[in-house]
C-alpha positions as a printed Julia matrix, in Angstrom:
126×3 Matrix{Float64}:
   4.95   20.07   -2.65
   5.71   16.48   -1.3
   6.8    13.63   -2.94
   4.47   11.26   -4.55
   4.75    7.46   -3.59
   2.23    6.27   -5.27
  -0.03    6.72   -8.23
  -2.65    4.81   -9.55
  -4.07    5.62  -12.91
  -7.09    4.11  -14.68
  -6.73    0.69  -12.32
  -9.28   -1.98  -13.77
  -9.16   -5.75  -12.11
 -11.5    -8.4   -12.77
 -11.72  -12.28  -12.06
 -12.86  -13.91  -15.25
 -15.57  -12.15  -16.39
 -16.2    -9.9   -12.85
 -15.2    -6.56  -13.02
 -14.12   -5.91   -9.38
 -12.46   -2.5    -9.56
 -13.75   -0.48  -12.56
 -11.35    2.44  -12.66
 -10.07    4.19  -10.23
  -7.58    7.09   -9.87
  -5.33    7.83   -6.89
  -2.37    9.79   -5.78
  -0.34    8.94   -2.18
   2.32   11.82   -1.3
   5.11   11.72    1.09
   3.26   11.92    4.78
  -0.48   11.51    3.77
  -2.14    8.79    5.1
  -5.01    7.37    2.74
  -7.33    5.12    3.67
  -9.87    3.06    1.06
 -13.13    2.43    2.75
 -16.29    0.99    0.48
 -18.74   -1.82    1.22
 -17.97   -5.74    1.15
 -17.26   -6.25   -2.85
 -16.69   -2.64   -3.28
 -13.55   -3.75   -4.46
 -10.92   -2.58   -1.38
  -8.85   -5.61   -0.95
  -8.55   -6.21   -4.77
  -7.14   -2.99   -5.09
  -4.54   -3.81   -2.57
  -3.41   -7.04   -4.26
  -2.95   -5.02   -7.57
  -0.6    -2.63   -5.76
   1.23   -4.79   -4.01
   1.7    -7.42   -7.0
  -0.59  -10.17   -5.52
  -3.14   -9.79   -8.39
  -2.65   -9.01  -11.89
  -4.46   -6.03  -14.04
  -6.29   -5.6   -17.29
  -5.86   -1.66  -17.24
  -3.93    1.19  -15.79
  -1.0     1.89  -14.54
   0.54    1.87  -10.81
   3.83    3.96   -9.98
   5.83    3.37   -6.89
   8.08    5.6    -6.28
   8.13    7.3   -10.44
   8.46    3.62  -11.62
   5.59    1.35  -13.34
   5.52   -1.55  -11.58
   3.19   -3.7   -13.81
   4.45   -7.06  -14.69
   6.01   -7.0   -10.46
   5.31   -9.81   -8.14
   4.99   -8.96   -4.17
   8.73  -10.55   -4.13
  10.34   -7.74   -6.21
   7.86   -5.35   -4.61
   8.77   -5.96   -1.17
  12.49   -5.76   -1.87
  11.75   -2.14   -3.06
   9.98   -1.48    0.68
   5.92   -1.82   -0.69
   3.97   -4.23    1.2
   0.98   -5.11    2.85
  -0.06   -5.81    6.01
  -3.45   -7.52    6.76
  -5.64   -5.13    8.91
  -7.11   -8.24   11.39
  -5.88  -10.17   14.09
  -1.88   -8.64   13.36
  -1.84   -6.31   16.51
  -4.37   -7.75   18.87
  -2.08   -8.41   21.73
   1.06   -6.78   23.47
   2.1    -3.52   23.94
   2.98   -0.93   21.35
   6.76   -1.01   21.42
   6.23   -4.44   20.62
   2.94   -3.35   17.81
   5.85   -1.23   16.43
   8.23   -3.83   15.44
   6.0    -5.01   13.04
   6.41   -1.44   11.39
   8.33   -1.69    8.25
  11.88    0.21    9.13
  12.63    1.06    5.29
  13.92    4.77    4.33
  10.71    4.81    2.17
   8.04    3.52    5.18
   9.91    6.43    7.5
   9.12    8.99    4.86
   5.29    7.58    4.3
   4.81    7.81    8.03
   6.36   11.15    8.44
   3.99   13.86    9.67
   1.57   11.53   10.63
   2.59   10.03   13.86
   5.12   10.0    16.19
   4.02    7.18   18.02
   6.47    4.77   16.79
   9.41    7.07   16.13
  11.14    5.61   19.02
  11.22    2.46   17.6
  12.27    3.08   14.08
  16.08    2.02   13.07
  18.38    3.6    11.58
């Protein structure tokens, strides 16, 4: 069984009195690639900020790598190799050796990405 990067347990977020993520429950092993998809509001890009220490949370837990990381900003988290990347307008142009520079080239991004894709492989440091 692989690895688990990430869990999410019980993940509640609100602004002031709006609950924008109500719950939710999610597990992201070594070489899986997940993917949250939901309407505008649904709550997608909140999520994000929680994991990645951008946003604060009322409930739940999130694990990187076995660890809790509640009470983490984005500057400790990145440091430990979780980030995120904005989805538009970051790899509009160019060619994809150059796409795959912007490819995090931490131990832990080269096990996420395993089994997934190959594509960038040549590109990945050592």
């Amino acid at each position: 069984m692989a690895n688990t990067l990430l869990k999410i347990s019980g993940l509640k977020v609100a602004y002031g009195g709006i609950k924008a993520v109500k719950g939710i429950d999610l597990e992201v092993r070594e070489g899986e690639l997940i993917s949250l998809i939901g309407s505008n509001g649904a709550g997608k890009t909140t999520t994000m900020k929680a994991i990645t220490g951008s946003l604060g949370f009322e409930a739940g837990d999130i694990e990187y790598l076995g660890q809790s990381i509640k009470g983490q900003g984005p500057q400790d988290l990145v440091k430990q190799g979780l980030v995120m990347v904005p989805g538009r307008g970051v790899f509009t142009h160019g060619p994809s050796r150059r796409t795959c520079r912007w490819v995090p080239t931490s131990a832990v991004t080269r096990r996420a990405f395993s089994g997934i894709s190959n594509a960038c492989s040549p590109f990945f440091r050592a």
